[in-house]
TIDRENSE-704094 format. One record per residue (C-alpha): x, y, z; residue number from 0. Coordinates in Angstrom, 2 decimals, padded with zeros to 5 digits. Layout:
<nodes>
<node><u>X</u><v>Y</v><w>Z</w><resi>NUM</resi></node>
...
</nodes>
This chain:
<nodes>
<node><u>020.58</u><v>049.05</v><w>-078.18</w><resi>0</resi></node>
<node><u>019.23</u><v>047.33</v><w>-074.96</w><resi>1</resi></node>
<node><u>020.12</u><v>049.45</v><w>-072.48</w><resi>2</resi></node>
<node><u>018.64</u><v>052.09</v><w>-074.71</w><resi>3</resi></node>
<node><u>015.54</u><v>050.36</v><w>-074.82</w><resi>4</resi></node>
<node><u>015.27</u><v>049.36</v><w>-070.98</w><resi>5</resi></node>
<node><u>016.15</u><v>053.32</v><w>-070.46</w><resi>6</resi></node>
<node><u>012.89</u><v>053.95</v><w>-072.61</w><resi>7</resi></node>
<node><u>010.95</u><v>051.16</v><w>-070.22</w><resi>8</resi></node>
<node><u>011.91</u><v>053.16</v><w>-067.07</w><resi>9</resi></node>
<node><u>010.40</u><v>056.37</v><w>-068.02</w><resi>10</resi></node>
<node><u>007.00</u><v>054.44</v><w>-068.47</w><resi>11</resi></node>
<node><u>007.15</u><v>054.09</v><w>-072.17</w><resi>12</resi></node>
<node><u>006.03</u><v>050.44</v><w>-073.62</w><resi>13</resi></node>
<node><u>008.67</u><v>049.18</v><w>-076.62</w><resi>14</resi></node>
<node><u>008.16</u><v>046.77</v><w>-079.03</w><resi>15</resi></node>
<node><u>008.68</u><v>043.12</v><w>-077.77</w><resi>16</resi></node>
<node><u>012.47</u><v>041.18</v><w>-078.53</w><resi>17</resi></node>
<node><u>013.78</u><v>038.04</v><w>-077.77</w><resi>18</resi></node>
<node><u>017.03</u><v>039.57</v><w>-077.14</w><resi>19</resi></node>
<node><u>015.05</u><v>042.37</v><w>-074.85</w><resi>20</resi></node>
<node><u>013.33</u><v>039.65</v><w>-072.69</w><resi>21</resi></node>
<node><u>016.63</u><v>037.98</v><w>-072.22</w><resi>22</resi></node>
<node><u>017.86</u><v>040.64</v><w>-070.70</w><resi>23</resi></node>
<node><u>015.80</u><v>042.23</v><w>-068.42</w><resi>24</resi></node>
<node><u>015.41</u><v>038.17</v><w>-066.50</w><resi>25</resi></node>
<node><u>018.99</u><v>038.70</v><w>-066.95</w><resi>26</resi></node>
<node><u>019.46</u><v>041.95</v><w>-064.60</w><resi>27</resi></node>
<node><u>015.97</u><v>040.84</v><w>-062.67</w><resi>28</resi></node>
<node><u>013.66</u><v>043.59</v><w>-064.07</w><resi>29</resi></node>
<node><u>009.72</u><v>042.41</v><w>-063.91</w><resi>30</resi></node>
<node><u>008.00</u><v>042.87</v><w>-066.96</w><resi>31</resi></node>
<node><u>004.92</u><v>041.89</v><w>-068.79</w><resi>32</resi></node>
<node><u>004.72</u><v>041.51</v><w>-072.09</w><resi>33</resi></node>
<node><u>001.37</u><v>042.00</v><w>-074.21</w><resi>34</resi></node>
<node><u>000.62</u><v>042.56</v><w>-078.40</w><resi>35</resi></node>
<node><u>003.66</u><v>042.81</v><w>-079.09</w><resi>36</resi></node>
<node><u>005.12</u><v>044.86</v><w>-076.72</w><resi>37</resi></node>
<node><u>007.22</u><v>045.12</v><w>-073.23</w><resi>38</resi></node>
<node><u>006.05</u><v>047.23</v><w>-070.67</w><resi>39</resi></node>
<node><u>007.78</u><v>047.43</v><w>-066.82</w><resi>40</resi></node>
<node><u>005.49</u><v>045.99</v><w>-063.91</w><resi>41</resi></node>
<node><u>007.25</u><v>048.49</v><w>-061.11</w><resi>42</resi></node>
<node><u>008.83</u><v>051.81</v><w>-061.71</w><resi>43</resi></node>
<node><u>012.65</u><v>051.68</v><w>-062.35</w><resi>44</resi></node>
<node><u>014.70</u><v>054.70</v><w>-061.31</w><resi>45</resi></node>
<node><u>018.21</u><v>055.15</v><w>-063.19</w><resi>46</resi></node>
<node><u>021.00</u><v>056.89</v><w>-062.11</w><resi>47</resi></node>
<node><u>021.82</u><v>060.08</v><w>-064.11</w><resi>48</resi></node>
<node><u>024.82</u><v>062.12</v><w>-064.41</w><resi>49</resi></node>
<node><u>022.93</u><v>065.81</v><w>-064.96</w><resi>50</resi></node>
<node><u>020.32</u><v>064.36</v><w>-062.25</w><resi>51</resi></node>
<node><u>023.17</u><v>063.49</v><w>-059.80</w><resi>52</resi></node>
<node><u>025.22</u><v>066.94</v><w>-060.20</w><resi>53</resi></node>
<node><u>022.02</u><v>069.14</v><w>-059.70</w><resi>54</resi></node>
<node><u>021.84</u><v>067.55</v><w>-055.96</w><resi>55</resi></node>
<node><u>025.43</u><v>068.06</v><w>-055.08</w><resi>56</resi></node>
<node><u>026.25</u><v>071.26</v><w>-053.82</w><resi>57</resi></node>
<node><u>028.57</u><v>073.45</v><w>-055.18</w><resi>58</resi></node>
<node><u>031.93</u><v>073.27</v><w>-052.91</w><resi>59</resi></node>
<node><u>031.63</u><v>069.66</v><w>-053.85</w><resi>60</resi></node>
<node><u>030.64</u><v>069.78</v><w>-057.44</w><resi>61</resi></node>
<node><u>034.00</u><v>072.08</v><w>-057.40</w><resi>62</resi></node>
<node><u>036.10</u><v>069.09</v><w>-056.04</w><resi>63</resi></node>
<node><u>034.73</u><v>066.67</v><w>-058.62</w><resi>64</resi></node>
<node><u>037.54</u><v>065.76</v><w>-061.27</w><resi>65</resi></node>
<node><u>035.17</u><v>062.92</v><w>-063.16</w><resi>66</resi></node>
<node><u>032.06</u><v>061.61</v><w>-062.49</w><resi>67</resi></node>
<node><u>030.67</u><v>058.41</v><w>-064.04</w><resi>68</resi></node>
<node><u>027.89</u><v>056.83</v><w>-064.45</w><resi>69</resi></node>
<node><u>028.37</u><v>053.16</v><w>-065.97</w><resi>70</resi></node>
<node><u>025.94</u><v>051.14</v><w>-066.55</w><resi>71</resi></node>
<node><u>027.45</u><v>047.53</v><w>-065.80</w><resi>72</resi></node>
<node><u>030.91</u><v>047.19</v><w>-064.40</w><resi>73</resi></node>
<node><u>032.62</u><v>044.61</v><w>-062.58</w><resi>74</resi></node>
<node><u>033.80</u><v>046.51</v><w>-059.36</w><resi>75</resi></node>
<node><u>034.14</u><v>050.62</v><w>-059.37</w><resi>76</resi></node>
<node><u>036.70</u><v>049.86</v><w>-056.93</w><resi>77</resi></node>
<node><u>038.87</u><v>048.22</v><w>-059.60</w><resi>78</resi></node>
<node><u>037.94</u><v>050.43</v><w>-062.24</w><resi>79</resi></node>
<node><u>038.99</u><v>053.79</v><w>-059.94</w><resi>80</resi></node>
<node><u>042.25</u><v>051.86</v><w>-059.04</w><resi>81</resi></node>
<node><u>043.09</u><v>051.26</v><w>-062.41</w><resi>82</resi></node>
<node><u>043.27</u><v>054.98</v><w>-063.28</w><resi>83</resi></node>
<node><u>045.22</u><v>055.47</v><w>-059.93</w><resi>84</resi></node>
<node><u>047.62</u><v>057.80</v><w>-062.15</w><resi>85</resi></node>
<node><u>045.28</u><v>059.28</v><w>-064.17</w><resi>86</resi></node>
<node><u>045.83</u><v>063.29</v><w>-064.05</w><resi>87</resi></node>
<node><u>041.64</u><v>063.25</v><w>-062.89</w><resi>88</resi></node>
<node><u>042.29</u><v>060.26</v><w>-060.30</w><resi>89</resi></node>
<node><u>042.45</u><v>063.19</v><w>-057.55</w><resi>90</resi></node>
<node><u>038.38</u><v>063.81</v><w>-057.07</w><resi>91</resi></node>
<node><u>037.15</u><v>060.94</v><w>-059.52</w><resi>92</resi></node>
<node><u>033.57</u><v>058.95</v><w>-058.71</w><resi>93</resi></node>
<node><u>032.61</u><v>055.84</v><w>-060.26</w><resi>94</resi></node>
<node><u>028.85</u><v>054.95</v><w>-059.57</w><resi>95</resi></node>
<node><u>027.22</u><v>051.59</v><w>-061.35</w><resi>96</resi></node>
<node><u>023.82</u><v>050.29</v><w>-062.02</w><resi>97</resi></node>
<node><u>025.07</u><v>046.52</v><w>-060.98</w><resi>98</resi></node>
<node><u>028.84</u><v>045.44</v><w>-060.28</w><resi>99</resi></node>
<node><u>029.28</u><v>041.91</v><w>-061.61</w><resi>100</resi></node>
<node><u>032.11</u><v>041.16</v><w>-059.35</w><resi>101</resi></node>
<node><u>031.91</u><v>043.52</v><w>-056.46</w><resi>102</resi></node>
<node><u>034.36</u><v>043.18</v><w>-053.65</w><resi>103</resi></node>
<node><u>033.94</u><v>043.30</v><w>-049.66</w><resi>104</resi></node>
<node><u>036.45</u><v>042.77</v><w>-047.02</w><resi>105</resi></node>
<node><u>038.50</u><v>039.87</v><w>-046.73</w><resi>106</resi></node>
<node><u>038.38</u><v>038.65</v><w>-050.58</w><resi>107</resi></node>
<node><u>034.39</u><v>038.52</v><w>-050.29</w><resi>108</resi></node>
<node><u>032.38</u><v>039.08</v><w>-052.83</w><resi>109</resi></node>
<node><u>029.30</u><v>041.77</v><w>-052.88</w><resi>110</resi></node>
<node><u>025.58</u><v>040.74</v><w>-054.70</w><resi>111</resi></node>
<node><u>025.11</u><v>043.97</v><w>-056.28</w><resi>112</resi></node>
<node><u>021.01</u><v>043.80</v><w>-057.95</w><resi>113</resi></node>
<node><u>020.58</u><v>046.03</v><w>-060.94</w><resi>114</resi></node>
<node><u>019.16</u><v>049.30</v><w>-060.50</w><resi>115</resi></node>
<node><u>018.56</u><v>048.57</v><w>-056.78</w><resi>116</resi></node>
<node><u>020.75</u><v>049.98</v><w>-054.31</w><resi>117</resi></node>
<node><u>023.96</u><v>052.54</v><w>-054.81</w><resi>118</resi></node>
<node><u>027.33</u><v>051.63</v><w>-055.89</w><resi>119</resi></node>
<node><u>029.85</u><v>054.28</v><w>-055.63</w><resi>120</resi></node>
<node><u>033.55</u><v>054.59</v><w>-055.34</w><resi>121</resi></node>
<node><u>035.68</u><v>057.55</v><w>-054.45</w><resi>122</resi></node>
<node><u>039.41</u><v>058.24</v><w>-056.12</w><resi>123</resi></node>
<node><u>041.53</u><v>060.28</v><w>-053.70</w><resi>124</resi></node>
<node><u>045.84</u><v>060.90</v><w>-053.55</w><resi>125</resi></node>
<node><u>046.56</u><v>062.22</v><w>-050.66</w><resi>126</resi></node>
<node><u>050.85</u><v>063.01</v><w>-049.67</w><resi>127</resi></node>
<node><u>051.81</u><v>060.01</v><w>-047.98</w><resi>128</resi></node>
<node><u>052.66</u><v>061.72</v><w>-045.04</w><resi>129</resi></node>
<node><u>048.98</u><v>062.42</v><w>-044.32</w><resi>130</resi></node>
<node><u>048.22</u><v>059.32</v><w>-044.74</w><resi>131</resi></node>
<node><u>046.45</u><v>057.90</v><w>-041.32</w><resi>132</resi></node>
<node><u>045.11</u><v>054.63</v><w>-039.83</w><resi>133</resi></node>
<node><u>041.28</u><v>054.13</v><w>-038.98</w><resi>134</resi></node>
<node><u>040.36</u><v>055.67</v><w>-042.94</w><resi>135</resi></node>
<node><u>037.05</u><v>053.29</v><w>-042.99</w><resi>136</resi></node>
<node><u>036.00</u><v>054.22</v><w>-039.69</w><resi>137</resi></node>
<node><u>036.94</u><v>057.86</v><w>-040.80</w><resi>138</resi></node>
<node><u>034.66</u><v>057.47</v><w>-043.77</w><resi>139</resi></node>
<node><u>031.91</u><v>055.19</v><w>-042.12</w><resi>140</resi></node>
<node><u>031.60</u><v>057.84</v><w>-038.98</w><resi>141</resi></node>
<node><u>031.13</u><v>060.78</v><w>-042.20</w><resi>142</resi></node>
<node><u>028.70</u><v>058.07</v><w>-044.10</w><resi>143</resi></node>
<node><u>026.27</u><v>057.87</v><w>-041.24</w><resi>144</resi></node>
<node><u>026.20</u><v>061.87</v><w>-040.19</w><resi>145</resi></node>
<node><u>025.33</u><v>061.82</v><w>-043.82</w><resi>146</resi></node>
<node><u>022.51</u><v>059.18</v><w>-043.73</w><resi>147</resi></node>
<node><u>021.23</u><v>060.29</v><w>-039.91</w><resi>148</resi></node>
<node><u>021.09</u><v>064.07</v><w>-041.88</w><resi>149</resi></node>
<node><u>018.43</u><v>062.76</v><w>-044.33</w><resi>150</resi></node>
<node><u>016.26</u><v>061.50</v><w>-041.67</w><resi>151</resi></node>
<node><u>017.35</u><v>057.41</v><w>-040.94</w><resi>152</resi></node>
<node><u>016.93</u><v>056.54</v><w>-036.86</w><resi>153</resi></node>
<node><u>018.72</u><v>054.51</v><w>-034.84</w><resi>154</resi></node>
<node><u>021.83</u><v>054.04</v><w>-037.43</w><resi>155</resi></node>
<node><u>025.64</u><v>053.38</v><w>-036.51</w><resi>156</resi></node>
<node><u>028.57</u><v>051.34</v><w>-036.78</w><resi>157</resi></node>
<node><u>029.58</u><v>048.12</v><w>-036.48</w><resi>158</resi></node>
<node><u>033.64</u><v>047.69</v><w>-035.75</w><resi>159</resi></node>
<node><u>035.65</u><v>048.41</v><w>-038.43</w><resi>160</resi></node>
<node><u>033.20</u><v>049.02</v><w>-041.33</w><resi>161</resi></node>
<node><u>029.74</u><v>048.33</v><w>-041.37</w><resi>162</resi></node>
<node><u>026.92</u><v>050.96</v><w>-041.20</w><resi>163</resi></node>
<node><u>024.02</u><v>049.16</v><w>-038.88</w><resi>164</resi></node>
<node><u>020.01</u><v>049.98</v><w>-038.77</w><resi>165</resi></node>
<node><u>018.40</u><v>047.87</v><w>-035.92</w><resi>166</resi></node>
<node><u>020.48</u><v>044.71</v><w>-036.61</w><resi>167</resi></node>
<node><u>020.16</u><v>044.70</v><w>-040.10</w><resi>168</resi></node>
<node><u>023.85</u><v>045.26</v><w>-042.24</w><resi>169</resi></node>
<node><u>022.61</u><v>049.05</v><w>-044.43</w><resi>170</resi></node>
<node><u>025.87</u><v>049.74</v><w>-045.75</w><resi>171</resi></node>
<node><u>029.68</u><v>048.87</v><w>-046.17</w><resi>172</resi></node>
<node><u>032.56</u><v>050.26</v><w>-047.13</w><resi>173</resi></node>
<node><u>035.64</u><v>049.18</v><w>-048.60</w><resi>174</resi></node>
<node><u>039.18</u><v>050.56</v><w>-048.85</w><resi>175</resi></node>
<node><u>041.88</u><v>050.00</v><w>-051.40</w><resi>176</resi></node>
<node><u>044.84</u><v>052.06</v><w>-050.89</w><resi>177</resi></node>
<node><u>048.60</u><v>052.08</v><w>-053.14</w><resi>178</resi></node>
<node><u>051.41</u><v>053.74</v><w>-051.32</w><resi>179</resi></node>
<node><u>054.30</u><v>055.33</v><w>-053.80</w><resi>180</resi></node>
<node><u>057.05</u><v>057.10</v><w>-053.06</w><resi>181</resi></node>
<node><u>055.55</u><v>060.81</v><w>-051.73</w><resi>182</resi></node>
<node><u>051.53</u><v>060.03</v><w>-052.49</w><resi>183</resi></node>
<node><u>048.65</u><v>057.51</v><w>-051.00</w><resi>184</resi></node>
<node><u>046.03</u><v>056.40</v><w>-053.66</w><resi>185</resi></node>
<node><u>042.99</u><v>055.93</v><w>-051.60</w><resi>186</resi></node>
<node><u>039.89</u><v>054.52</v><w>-053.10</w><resi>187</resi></node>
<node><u>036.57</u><v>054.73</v><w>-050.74</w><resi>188</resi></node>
<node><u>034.12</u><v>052.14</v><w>-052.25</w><resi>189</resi></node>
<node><u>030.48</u><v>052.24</v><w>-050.45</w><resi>190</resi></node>
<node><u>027.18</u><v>050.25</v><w>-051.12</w><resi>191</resi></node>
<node><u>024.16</u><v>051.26</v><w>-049.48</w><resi>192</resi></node>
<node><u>020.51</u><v>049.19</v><w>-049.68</w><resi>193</resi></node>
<node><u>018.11</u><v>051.05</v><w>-050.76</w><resi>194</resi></node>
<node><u>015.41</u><v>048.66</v><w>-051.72</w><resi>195</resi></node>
<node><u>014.37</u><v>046.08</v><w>-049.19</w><resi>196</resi></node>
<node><u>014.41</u><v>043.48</v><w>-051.98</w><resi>197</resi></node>
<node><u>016.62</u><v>042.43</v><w>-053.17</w><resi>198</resi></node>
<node><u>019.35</u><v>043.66</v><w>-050.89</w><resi>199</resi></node>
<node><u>023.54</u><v>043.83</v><w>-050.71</w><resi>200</resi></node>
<node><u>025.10</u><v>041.58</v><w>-048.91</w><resi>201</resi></node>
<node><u>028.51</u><v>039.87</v><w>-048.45</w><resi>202</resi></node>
<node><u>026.70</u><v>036.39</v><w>-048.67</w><resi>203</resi></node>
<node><u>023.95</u><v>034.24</v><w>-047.46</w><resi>204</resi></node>
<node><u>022.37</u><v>034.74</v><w>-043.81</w><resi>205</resi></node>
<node><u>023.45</u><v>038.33</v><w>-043.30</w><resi>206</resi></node>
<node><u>020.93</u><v>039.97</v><w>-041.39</w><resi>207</resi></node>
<node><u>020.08</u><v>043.21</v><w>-043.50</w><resi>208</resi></node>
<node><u>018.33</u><v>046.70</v><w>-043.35</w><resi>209</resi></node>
<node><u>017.17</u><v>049.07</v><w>-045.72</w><resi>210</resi></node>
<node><u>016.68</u><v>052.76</v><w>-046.32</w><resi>211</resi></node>
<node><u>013.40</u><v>052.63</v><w>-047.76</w><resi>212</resi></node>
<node><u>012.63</u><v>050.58</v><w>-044.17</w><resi>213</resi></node>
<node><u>012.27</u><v>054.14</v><w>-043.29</w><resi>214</resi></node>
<node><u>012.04</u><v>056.79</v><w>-045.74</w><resi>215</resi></node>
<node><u>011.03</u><v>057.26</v><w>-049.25</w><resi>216</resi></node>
<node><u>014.04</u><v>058.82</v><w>-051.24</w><resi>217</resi></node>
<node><u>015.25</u><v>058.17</v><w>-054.43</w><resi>218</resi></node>
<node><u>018.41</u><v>056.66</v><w>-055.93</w><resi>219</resi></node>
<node><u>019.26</u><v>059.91</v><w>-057.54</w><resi>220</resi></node>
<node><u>019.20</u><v>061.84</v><w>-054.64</w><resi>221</resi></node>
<node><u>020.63</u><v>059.01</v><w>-052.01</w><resi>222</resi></node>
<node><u>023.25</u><v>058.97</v><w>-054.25</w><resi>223</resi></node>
<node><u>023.94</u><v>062.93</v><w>-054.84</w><resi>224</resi></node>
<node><u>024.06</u><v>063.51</v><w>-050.76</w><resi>225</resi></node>
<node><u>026.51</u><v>060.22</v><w>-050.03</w><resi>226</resi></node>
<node><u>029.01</u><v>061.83</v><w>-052.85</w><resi>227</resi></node>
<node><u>029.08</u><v>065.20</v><w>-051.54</w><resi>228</resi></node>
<node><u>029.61</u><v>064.24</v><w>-048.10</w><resi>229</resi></node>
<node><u>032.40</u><v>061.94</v><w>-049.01</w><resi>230</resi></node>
<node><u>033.80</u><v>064.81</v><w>-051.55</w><resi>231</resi></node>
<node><u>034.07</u><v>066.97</v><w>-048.66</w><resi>232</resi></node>
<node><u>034.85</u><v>063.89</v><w>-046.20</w><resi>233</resi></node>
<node><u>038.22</u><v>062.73</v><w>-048.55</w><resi>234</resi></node>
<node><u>039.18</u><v>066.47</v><w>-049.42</w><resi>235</resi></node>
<node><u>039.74</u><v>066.63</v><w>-045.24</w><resi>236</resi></node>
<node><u>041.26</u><v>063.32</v><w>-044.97</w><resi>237</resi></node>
<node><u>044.75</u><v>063.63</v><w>-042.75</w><resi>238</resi></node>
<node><u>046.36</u><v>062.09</v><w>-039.85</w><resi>239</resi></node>
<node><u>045.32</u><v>065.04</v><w>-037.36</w><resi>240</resi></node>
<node><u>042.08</u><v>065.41</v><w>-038.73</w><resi>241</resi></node>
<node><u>041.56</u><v>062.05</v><w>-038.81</w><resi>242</resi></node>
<node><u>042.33</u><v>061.58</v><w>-035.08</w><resi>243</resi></node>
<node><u>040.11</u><v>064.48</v><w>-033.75</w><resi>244</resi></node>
<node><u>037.01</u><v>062.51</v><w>-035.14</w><resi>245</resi></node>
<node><u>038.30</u><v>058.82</v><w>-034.28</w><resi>246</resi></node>
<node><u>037.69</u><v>060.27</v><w>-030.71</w><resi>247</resi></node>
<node><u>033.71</u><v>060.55</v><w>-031.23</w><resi>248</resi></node>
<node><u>033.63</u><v>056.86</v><w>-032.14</w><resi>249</resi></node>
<node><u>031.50</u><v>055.75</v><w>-029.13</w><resi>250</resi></node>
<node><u>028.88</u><v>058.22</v><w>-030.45</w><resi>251</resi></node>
<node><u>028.65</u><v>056.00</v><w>-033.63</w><resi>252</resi></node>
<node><u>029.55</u><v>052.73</v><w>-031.68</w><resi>253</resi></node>
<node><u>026.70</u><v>050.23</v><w>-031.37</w><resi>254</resi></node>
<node><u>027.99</u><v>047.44</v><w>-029.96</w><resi>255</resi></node>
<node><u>029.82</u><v>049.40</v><w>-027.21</w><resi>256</resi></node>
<node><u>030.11</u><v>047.51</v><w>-023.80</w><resi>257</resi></node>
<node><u>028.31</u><v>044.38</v><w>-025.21</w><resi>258</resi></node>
<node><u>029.80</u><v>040.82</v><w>-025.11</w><resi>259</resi></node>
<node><u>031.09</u><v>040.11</v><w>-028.61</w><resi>260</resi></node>
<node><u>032.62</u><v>037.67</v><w>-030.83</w><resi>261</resi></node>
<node><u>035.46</u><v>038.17</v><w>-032.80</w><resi>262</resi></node>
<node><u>036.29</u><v>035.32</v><w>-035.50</w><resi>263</resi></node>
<node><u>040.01</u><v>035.71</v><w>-036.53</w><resi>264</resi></node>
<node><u>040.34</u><v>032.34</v><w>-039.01</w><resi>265</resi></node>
<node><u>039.25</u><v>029.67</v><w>-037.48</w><resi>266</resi></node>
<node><u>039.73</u><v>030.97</v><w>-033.99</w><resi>267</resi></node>
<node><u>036.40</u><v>032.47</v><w>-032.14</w><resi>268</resi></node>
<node><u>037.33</u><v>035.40</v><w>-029.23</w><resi>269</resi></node>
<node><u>034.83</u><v>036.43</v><w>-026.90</w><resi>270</resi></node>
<node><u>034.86</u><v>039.22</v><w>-024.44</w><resi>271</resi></node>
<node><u>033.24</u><v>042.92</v><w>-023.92</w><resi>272</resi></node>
<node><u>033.69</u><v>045.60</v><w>-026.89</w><resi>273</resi></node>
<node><u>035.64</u><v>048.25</v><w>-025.18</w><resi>274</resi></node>
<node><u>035.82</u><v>050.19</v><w>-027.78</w><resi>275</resi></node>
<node><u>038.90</u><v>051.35</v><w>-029.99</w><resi>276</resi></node>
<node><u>042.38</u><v>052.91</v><w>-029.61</w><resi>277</resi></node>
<node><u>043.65</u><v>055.78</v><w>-031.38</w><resi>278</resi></node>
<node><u>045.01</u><v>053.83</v><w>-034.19</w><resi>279</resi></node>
<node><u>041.19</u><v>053.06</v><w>-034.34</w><resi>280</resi></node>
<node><u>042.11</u><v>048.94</v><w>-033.54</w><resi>281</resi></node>
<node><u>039.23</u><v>047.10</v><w>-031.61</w><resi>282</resi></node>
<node><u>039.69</u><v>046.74</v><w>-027.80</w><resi>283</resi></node>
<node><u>038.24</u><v>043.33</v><w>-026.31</w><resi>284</resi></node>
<node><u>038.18</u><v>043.39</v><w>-022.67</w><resi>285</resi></node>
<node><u>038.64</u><v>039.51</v><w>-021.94</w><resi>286</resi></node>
<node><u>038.40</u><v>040.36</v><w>-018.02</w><resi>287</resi></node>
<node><u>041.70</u><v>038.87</v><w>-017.35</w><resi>288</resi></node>
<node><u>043.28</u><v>041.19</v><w>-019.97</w><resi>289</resi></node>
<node><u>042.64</u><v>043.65</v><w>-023.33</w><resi>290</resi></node>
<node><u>043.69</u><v>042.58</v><w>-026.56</w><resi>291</resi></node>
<node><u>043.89</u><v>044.62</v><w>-029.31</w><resi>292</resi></node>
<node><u>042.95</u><v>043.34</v><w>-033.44</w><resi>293</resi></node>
<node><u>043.53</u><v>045.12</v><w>-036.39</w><resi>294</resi></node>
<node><u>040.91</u><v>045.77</v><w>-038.65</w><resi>295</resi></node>
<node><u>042.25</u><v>043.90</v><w>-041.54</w><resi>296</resi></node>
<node><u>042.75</u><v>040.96</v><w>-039.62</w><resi>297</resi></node>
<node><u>038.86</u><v>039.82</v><w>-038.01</w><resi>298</resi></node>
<node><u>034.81</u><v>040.73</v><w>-037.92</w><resi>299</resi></node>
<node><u>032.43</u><v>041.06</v><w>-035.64</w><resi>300</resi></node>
<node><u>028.96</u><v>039.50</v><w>-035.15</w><resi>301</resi></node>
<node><u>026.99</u><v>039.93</v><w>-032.08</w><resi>302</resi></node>
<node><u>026.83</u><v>037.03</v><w>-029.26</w><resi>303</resi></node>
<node><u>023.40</u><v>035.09</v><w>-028.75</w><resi>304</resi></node>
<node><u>022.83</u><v>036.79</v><w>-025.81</w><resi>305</resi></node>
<node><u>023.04</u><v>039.80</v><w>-027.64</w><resi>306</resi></node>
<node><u>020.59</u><v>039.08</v><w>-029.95</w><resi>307</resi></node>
</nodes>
């Protein structure tokens, strides 16, 4: 009944006033005003829709697509894609939420995810295990910003191993879950992107951020419909060789390449020159007396100061 009604507020329509109803749009953070009697939104509100979401995916992709689905609230789409890991539609599957309540980032951190704000999308792929190849999130990030860079952002890359950068501000991040069995890899690709400058995704407090609409006015519809079918296409090409020949264009995507870096691994703080990666798509720090090599499952990296 709510969700119906808040759908009704986001085409422009007024509804009659609730309790209940004003509860829960403070709840999710939508502005409203209320007046005789009724509810009435005080910005436009764009929802995701399914029909809305096909219509901008082209057809190879829309061929690819197993399940698409559109929830509403969820607690991660990463966890919910997982879950259905042997689901006969798992192969092709997309999860895409209005808010996750318990989003996940790297490390065991948790994601803010704002209602209605930014896009929250998660890929199911199974891949044979044999295919299976290191470097997948800088595989999918280098895909995610052609994809972005396509629809007109500047001045857009990487940050080491899965951050997608705009200036200095964090726009996007990816996350990926993966179950080995016996002969297949279940790969789930989980990406949030801000959209809206306010309020923004983040991994916590402090995080410098960017935004799309920093740039360019495009909705959450179609945002959404050209991130899925480049990662359709991306994960339907996903395997060790092909993986490799793009790992090579990383310092195209790079942008802390040849800069003086930090790397925190636990309470231990690394600094030395980015040097880029190697082809198992592991950071390189040149420390001048030596290069070390870290895993991307095992540190982050924030810029220096001096960088700054």
């Amino acid at each position: 009944m709510i969700e119906t009604l808040i759908r009704q507020l986001a085409t422009g329509s007024r509804v009659e006033k609730t309790a209940e109803l004003e509860v829960a749009l403070h709840e999710l953070g939508i502005g409203f005003r209320a007046q005789n009697q009724h509810i009435e939104l005080v910005a436009p509100l764009e929802l995701l829709d399914e029909t809305t979401l096909r219509a901008g995916i082209s057809e190879p992709a829309r061929k690819l697509i197993t399940q698409l689905d559109v929830e509403w609230q969820i607690g991660s789409t990463n966890t919910e894609l997982m879950a259905r890991k042997k689901d006969a539609h798992f192969n092709g599957s997309i999860c895409v939420a209005e808010q996750q309540t318990a989003g996940k980032g790297r490390r065991g951190r948790s994601w803010i995810s704002p209602f209605a704000s930014n896009i929250y999308v998660s890929f199911g792929w199974r891949i044979p295990r044999q295919n299976m190849a290191e470097a997948l999130s800088l595989y999918i990030g280098m895909n995610l910003v052609d994809c972005l860079r396509e629809a007109g952002l500047e001045d857009v890359g990487m940050k080491w191993p899965n951050d997608i950068i705009v200036g200095q501000g964090k726009l996007a991040g990816i996350l990926i879950e993966l179950e080995l069995a016996a002969s297949s890899a279940y790969i789930v690709a989980g990406i949030g992107v801000n959209l809206s400058k306010e309020p923004v995704l983040r991994e916590g407090p402090g995080q410098l951020v960017s935004a799309v609409a920093d740039q360019l006015s495009l909705g959450r519809n179609a945002l959404c419909s050209l991130i899925i079918d480049r990662m359709v296409m991306s994960m339907n090409e996903v395997s060790s060789h092909h993986i490799a020949e793009r790992i090579a264009e990383w310092p195209k995507y790079d942008r802390y390449s040849g800069k003086e870096v930090v790397v925190h691994r636990g309470d231990e703080q690394i600094v030395g020159i980015n040097g880029g990666i190697d082809e198992r798509g592991n950071l390189l720090l040149d420390l001048g007396t030596e290069i070390r090599s870290f895993g991307s499952g095992e540190v982050s990296l924030r810029k220096t100061e001096s960088n700054l």
